[in-house]
Structure formats: C-alpha cells, structure tokens
PAMINU-211969 format. One record per residue: residue number from 0; z, x, y of N, C-alpha, C in turn; residue in one letter. Coordinates in pm, 1 decimal, padded with zeros to 6 digits. Each point is the difference from the previous one (the first is absolute). Example, Ala and Ser with C-alpha at 12.3 -4.5 7.8 and 13.67 -1.06 7.14 Angstrom:
<nodes>
[0; [00780.0; 01319.0; -00569.0]; [00000.0; -00089.0; 00119.0]; [00000.0; 00090.0; 00120.0]; A] [1; [-00072.0; -00035.0; 00105.0]; [00006.0; 00082.0; 00119.0]; [00073.0; -00077.0; 00109.0]; S] 
</nodes>
This chain:
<nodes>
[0; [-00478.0; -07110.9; 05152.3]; [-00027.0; -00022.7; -00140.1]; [00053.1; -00137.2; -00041.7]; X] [1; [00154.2; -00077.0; 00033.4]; [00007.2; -00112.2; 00002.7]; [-00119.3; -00089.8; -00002.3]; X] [2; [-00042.8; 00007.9; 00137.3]; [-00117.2; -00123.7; 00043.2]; [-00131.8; 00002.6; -00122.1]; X] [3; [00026.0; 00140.0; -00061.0]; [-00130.5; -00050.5; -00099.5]; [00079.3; -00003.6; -00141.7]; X] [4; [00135.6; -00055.0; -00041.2]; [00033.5; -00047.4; -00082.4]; [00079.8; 00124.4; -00124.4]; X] [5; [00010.2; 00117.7; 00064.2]; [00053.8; 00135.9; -00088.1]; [00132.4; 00073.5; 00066.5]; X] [6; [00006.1; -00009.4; -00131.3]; [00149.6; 00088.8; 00013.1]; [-00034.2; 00119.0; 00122.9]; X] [7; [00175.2; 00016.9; 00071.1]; [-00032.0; 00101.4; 00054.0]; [-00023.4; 00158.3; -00040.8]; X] [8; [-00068.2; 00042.7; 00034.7]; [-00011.4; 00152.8; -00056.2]; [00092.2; 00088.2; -00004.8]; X] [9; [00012.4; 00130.1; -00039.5]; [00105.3; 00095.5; 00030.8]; [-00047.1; 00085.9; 00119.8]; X] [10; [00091.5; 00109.6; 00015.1]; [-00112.9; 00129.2; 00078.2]; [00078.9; 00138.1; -00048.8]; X] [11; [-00096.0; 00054.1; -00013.3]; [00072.8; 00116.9; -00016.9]; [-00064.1; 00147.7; 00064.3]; X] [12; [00070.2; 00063.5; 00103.2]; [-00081.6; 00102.6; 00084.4]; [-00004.2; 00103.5; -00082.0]; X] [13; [-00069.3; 00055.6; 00016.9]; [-00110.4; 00128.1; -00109.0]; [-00088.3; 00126.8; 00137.7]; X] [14; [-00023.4; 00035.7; -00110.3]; [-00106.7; 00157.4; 00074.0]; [00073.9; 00089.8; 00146.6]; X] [15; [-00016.8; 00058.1; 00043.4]; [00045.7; 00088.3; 00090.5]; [00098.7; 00003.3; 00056.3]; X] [16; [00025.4; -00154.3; 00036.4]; [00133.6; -00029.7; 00053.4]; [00126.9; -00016.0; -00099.0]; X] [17; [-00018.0; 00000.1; -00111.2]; [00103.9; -00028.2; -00089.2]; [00039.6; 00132.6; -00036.4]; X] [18; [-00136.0; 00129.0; -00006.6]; [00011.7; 00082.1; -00052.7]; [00028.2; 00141.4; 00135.8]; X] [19; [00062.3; -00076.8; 00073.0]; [00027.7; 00062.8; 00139.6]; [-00089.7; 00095.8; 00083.4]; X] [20; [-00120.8; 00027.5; -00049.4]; [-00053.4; 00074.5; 00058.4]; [-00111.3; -00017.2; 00093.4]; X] [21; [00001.7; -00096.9; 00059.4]; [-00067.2; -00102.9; 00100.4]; [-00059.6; 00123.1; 00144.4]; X] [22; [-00073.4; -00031.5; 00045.8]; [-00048.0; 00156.7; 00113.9]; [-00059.0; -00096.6; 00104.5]; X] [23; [00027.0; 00069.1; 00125.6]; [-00027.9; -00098.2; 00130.4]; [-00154.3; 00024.1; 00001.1]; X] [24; [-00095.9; -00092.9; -00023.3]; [-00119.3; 00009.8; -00054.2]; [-00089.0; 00006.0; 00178.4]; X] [25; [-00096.1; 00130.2; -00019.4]; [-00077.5; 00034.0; 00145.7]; [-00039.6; -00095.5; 00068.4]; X] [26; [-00070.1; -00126.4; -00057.0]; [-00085.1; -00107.1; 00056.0]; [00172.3; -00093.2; 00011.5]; X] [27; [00100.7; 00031.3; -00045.8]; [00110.6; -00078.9; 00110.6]; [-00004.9; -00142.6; -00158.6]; X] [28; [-00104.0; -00020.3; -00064.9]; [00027.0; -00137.8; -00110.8]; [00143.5; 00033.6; -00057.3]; X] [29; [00067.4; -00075.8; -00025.8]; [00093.9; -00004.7; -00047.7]; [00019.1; -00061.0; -00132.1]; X] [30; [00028.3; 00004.1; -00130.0]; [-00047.4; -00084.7; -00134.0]; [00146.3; -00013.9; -00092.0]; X] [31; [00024.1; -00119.1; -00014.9]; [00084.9; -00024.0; -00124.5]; [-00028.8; -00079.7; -00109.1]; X] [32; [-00009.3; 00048.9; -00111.3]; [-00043.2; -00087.2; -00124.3]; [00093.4; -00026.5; -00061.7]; X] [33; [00022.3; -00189.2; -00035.0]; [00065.5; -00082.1; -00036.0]; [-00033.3; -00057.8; -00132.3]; X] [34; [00002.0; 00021.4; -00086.1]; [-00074.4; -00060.1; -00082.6]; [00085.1; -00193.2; -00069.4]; X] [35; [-00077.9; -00092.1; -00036.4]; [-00005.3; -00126.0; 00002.6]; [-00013.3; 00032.4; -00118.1]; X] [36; [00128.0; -00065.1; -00057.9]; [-00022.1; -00053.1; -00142.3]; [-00022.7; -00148.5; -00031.3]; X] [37; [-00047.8; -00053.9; -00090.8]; [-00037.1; -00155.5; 00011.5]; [00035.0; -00034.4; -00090.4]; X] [38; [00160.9; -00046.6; -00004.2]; [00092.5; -00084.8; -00083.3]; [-00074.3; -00086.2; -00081.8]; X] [39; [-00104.4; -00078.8; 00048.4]; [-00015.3; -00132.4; -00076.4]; [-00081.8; 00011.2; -00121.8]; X] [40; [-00083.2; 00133.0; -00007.3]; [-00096.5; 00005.7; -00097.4]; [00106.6; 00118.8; -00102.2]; X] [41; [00148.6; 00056.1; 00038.5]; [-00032.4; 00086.6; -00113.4]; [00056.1; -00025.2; -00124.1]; X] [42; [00010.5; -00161.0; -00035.0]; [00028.0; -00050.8; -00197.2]; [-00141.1; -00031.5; -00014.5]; X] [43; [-00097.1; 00008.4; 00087.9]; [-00138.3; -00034.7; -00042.9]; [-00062.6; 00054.7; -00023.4]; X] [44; [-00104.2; -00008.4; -00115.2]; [-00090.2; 00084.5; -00055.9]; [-00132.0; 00076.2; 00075.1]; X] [45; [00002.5; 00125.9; 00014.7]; [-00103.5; 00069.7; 00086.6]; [-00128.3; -00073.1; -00017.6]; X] [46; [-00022.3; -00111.2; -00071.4]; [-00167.2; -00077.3; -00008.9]; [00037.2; -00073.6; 00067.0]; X] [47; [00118.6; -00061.4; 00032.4]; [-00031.9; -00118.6; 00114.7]; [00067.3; 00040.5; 00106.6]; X] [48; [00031.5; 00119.5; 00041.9]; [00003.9; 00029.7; 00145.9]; [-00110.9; -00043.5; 00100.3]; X] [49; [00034.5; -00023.3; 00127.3]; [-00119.7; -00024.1; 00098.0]; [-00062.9; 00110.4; 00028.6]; X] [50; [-00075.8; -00000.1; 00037.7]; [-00087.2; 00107.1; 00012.1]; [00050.6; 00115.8; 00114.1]; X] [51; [-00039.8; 00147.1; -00023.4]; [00056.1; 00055.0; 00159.4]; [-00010.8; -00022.5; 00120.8]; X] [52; [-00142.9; -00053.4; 00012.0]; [-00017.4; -00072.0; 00127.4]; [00033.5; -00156.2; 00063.5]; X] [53; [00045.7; -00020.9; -00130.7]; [00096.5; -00146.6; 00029.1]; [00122.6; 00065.7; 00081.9]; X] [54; [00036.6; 00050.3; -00101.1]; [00187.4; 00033.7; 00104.3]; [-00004.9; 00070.9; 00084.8]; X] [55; [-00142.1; 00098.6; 00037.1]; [-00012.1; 00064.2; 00098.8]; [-00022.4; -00133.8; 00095.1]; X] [56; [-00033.8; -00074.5; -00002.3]; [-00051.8; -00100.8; 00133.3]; [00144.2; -00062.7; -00002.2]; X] [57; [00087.0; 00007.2; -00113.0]; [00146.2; -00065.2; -00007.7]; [00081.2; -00022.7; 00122.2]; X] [58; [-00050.2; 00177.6; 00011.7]; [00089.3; 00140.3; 00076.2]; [-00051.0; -00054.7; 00101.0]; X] [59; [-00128.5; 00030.5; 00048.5]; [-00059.1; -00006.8; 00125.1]; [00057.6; -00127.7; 00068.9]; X] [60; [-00027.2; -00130.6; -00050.7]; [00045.8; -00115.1; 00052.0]; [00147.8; -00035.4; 00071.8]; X] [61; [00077.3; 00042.6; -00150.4]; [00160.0; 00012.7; 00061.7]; [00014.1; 00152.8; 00122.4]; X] [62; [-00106.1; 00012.4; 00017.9]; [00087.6; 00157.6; 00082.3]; [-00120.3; -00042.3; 00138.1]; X] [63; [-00056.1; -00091.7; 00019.2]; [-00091.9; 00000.0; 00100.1]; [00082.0; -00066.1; 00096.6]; X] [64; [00088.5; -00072.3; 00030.0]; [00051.1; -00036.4; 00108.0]; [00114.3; 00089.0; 00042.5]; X] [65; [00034.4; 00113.8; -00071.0]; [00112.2; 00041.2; 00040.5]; [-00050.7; 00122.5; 00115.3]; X] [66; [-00099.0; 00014.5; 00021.3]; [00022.8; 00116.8; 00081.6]; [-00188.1; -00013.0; 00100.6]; X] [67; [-00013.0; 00069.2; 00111.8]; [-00111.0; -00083.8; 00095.9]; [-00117.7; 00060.1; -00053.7]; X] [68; [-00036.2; 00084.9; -00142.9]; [-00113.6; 00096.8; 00017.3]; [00035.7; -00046.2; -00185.3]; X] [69; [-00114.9; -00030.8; -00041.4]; [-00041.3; -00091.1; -00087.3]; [00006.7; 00090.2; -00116.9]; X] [70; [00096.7; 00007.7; -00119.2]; [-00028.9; 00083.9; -00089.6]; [-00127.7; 00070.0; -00080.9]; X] [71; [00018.2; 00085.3; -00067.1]; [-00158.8; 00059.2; -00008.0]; [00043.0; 00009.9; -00147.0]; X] [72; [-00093.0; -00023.1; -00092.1]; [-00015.3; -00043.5; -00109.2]; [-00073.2; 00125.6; -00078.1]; X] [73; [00054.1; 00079.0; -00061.9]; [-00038.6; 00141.6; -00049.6]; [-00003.7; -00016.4; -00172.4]; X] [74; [-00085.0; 00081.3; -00019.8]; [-00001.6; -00031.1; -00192.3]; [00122.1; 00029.5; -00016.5]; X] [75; [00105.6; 00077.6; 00005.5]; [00134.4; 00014.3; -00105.8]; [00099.6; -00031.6; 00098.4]; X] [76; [00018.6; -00106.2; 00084.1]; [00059.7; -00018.7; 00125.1]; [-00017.3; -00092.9; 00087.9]; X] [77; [00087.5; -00063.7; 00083.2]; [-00037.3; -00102.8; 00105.5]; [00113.6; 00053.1; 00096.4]; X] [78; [-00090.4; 00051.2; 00095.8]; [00085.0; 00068.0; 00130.5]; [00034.0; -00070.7; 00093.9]; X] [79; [00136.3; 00038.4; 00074.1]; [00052.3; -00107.7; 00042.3]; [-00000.7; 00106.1; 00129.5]; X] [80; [-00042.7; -00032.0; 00129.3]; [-00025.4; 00087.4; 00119.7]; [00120.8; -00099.6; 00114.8]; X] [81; [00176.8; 00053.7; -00015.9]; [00055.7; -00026.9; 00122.9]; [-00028.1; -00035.8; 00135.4]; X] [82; [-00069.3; 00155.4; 00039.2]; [-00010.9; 00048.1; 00155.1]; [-00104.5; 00141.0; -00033.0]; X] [83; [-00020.5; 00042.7; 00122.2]; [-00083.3; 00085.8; -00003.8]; [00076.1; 00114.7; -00096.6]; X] [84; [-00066.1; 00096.3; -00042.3]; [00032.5; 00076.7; -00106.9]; [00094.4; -00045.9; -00077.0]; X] [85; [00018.2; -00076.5; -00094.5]; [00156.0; -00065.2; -00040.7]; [-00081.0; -00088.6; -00112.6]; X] [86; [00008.4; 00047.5; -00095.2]; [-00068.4; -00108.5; -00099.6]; [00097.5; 00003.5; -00141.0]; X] [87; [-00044.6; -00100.9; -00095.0]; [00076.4; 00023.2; -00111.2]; [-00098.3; -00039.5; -00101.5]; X] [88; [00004.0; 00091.2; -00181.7]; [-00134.2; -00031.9; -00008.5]; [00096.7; -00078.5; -00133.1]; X] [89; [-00064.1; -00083.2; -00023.2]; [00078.3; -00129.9; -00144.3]; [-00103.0; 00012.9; -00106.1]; X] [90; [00034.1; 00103.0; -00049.0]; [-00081.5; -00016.7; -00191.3]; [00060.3; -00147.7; -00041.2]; X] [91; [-00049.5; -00032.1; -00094.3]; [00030.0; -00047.9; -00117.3]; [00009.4; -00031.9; -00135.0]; X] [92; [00111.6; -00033.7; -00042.7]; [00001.7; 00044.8; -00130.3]; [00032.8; -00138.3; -00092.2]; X] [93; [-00003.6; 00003.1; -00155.4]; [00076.2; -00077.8; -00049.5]; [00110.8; 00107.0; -00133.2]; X] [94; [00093.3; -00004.3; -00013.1]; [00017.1; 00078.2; -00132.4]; [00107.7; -00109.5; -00106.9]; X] [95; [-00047.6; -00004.0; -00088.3]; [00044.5; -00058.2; -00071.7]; [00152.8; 00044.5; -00088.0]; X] [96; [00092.0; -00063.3; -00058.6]; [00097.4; 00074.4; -00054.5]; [00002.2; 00106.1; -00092.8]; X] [97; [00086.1; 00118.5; 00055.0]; [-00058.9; 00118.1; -00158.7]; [-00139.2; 00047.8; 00036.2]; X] [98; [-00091.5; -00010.8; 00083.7]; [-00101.7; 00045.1; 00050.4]; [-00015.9; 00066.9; 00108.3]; X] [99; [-00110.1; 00083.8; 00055.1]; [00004.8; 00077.8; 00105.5]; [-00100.2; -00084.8; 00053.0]; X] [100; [00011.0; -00026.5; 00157.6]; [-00068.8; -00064.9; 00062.5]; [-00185.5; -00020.3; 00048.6]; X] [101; [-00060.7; -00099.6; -00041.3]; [-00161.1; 00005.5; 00076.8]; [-00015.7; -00018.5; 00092.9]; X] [102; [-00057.1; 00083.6; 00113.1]; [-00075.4; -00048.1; 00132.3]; [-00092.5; -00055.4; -00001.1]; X] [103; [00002.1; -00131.2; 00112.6]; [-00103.5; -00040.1; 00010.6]; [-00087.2; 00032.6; 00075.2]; X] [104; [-00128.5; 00092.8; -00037.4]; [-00134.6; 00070.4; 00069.2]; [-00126.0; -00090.5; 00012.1]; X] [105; [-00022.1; -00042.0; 00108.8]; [-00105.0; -00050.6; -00016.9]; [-00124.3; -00014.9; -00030.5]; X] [106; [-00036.1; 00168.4; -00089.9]; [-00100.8; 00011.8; 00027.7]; [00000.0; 00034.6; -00212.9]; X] [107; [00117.5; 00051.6; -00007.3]; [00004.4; 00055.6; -00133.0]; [00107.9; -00097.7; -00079.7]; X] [108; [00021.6; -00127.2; -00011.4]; [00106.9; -00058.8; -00022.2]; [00167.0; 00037.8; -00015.4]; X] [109; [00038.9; -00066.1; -00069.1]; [00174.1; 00019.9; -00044.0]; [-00006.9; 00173.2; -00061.9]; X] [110; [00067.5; 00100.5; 00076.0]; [-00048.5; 00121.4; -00043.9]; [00194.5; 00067.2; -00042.3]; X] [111; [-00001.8; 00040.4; -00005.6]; [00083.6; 00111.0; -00084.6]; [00107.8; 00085.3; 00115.6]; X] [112; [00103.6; -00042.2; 00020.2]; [00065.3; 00056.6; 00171.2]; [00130.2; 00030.3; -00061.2]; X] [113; [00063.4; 00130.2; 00104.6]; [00119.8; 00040.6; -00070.7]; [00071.3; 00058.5; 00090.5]; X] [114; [00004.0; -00101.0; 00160.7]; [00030.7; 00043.4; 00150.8]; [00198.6; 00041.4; -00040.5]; X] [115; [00054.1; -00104.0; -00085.0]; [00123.2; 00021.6; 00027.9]; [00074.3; 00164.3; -00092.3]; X] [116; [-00089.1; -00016.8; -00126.6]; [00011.0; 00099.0; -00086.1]; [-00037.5; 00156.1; 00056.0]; X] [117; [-00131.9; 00009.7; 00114.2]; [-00017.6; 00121.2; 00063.2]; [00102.8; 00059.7; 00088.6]; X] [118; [00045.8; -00134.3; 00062.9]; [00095.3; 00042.9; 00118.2]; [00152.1; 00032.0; -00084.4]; X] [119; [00003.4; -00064.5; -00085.5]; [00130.1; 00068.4; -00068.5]; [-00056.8; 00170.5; -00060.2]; X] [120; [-00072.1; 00012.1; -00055.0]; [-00040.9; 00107.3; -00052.3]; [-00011.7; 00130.2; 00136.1]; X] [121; [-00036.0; -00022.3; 00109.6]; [-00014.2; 00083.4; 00075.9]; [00123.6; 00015.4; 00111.1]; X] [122; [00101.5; -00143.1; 00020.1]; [00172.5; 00032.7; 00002.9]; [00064.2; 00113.7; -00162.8]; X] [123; [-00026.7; -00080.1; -00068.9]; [00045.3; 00123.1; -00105.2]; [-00086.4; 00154.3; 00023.0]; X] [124; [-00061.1; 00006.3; 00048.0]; [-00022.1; 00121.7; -00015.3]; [00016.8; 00095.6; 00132.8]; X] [125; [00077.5; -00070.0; 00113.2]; [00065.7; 00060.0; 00134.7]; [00105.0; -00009.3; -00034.0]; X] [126; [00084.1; -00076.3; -00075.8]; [00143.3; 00005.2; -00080.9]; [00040.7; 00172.3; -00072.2]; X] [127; [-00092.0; 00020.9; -00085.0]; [00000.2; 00124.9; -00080.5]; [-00086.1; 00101.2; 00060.3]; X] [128; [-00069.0; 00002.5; 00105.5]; [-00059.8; 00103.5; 00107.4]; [00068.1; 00048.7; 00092.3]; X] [129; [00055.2; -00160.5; 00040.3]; [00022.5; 00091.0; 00170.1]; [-00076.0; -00092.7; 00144.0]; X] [130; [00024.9; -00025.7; 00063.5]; [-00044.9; -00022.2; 00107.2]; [-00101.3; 00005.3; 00061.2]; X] [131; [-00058.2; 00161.1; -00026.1]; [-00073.8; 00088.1; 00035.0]; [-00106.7; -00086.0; -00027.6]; X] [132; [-00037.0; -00027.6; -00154.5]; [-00090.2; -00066.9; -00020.3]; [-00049.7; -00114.9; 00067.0]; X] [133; [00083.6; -00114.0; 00089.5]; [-00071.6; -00099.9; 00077.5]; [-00020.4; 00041.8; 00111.9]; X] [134; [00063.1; 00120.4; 00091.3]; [-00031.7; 00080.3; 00101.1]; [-00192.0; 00058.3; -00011.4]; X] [135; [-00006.2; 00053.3; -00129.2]; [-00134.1; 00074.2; -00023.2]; [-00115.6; -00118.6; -00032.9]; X] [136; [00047.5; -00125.9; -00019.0]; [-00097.5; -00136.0; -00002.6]; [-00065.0; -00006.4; 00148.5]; X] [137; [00111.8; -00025.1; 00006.4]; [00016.0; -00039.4; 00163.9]; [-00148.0; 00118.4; 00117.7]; X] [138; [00059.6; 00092.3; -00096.4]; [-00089.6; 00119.2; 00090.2]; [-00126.0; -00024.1; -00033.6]; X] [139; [-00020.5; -00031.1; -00197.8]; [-00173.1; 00016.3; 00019.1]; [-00035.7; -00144.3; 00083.9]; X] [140; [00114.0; -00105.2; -00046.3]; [-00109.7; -00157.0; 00047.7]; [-00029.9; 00062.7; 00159.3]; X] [141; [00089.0; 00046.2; 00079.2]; [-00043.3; 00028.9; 00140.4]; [-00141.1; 00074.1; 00019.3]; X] [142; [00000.2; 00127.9; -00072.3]; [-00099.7; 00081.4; -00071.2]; [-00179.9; -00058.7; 00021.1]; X] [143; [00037.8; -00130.6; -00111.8]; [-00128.4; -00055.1; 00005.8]; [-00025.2; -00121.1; 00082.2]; X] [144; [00104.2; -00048.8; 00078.4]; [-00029.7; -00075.3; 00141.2]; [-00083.8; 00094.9; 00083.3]; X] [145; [00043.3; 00080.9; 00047.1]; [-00072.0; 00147.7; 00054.3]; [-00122.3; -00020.8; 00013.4]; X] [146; [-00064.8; 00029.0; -00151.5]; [-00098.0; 00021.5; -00065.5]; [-00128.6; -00109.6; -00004.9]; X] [147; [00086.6; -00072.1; -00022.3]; [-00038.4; -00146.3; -00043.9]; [-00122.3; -00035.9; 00096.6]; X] [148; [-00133.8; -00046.1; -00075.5]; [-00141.4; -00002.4; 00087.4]; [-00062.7; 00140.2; 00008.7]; X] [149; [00065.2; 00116.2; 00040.4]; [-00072.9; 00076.1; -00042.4]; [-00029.1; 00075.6; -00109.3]; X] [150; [00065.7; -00035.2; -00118.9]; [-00055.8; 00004.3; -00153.6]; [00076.0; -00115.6; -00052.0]; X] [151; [-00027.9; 00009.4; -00154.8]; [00015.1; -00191.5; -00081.7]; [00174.9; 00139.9; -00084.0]; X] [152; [00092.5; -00085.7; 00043.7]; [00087.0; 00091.8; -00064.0]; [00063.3; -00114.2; -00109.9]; X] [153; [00111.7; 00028.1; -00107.1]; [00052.9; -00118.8; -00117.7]; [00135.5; -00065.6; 00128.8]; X] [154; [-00024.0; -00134.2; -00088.0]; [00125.4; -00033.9; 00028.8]; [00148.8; 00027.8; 00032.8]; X] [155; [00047.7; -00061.0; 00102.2]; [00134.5; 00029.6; 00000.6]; [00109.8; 00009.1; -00116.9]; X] [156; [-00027.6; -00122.8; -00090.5]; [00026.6; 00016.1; -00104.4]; [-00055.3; 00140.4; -00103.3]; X] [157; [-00092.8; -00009.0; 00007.4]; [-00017.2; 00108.5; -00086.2]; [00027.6; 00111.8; 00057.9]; X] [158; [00019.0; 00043.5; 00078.7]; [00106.2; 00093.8; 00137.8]; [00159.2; 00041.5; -00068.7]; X] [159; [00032.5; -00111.3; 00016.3]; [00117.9; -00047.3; -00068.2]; [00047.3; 00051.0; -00179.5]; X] [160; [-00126.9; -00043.2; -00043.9]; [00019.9; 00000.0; -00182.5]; [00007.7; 00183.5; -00002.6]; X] [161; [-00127.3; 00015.5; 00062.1]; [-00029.3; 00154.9; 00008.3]; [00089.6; 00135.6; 00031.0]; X] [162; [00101.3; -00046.6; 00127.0]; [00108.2; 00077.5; 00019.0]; [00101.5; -00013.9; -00120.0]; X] [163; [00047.0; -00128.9; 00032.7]; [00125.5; 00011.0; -00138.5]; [-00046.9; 00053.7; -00142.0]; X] [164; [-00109.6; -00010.4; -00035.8]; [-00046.1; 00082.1; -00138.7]; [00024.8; 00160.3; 00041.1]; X] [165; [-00062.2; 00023.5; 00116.8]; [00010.0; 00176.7; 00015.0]; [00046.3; 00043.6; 00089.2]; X] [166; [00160.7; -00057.8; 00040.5]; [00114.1; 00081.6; 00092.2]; [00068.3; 00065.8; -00148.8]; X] [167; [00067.8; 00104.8; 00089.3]; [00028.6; 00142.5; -00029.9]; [00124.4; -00020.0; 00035.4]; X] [168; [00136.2; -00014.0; 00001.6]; [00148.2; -00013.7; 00080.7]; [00068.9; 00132.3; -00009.2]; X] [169; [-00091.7; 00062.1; -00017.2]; [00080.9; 00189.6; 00005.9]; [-00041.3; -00003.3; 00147.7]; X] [170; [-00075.0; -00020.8; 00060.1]; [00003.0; 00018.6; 00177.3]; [00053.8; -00094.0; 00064.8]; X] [171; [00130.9; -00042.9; 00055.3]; [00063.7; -00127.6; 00075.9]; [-00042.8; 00077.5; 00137.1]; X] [172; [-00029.8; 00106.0; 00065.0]; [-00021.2; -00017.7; 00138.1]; [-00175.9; 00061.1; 00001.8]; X] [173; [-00069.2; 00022.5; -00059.2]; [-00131.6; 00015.3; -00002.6]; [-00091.2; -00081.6; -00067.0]; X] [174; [-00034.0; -00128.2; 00093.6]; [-00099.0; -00137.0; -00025.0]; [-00118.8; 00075.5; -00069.5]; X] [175; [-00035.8; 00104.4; 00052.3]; [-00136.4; 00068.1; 00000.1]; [-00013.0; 00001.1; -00122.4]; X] [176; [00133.2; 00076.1; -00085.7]; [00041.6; 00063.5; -00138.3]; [-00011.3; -00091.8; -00130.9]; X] [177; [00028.7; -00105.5; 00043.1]; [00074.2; -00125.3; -00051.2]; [-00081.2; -00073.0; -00101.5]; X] [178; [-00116.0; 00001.0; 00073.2]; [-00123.2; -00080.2; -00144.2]; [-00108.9; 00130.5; -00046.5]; X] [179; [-00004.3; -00009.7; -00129.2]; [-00052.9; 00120.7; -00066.4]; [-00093.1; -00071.8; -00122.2]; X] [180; [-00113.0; 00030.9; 00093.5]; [-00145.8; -00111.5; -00048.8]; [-00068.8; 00135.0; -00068.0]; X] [181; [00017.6; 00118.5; 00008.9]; [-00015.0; 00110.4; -00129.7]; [00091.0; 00108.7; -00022.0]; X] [182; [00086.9; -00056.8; -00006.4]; [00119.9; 00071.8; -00134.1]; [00031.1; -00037.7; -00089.6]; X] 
</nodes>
C-alpha cells in the first residue's frame, strides 16, 4: 500500500476463527478471514471514496507478489491462497468514526457490514450459554460440509446465527436436546 501512496491499513480477524468454531473442512481448504480496514479514506466522505473495485485491485496488487498462486479477486473479498488448501480471504472495508463499517462489494457497492459487531454478539452469547453452544456450531457447519453438493444448504454463518437464537442450556450433555427449532 506504501508504493501506491496510502496509509497503511489495519486488520482485524473476524468470522469462524475469531468465533472459535472453525471445523476441519472435508475437501482439506482451510479459510481465515482478515478483514482490511483502509485508514486513508475513513475522514473522507463516502462520495469520494474509490470505487470497490479500485481497492479491490488495491488488494490484489499489494498481495500479488507475496505468495506463488496469484490472488483471486471475489466480489466481497480478495483471496489470498498460501499453499495448497491454506488461503486467507481479505474483505474490505472502510468505517468511518462513530460509524459501523462499509464493504467494499464489487458488484453492489459500499454496502452495510457488521463482521466485528456479529462476532462480539455471538462471543456474548457462548459467555451466557455455555460452551455447548460453539460445540453444536461446530456440529451443524460439519453437518453441511457432509451435505454440501448434494442439496443447496444456508450458510455457515447462518448455521451459526440459527443455533445461538435456538439453543436450549437445560441439556449440557444432550447436543441432540440443545436446539429447539419447535418449542
């Protein structure tokens, strides 16, 4: 980011891994999301931000020599591929002070993101649960790796949102017991 004249960014790690419930995924990929904040634009007014696909090519440029397999450039993301299964995926964001942060999407512009606020919200809610609850994440994300290709199942995230809304903590040794999707 230097060489093209901008402050350096922040980082701040988010989604599965922050929220500990990370699962040794079947196909062996391995994923950590980092998210890039971009210091230089956030006293500046959301009309003269660069565009998402500006700082997406930002990303791409500064992250193309660091590693032998050429980053891949995704609408809400620029993936950064280590080694074989070993990748890291870099949203980006800008958030301004007193504000909750925009991603930059390439397809839907500066959109509306709230990576650090979820992951606190879903630590707070294994705080006042129990454990149990990132244990029973853990089980469905595995669940729909399983699955996965042979039907269109929701997100891990929404995996995630879905348990902590409807765990039950009257059962600590019955997972089975635990989420109560009609009681």
């Amino acid at each position: 980011m230097e060489e093209l004249g901008l402050a350096e960014p922040k980082f701040y790690g988010q989604g599965f891994y922050m929220m500990n419930t990370t699962v040794t995924p079947i196909d062996g990929e391995y994923e950590i999301d980092d998210g890039i904040y971009l210091e230089h634009l956030k006293d500046t007014d959301e009309k003269d931000w660069a565009t998402p696909v500006t700082v997406h090519n930002w990303i791409v440029k500064a992250m193309k020599e660091h590693t032998t397999t050429d980053p891949v450039d995704k609408n809400t993301c620029v993936r950064v591929i280590y080694k074989a299964n070993y990748h890291v995926d870099l949203p980006i964001y800008v958030k301004k002070t007193d504000a909750h942060p925009k991603l930059a999407h390439k397809t839907k512009g500066w959109i509306d993101s709230y990576p650090k606020e979820l992951t606190k919200w879903f630590n707070d809610e294994v705080k006042e649960k129990g454990n149990q609850l990132k244990r029973l994440v853990r089980f469905l994300k595995a669940w729909k790796d399983n699955k996965e290709g042979v039907v269109k199942l929701p997100s891990g995230m929404f995996l995630t949102i879905l348990a902590a809304n409807h765990f039950v903590a009257y059962y600590p040794d019955e997972d089975d017991a635990a989420l109560a999707f009609d009681r």
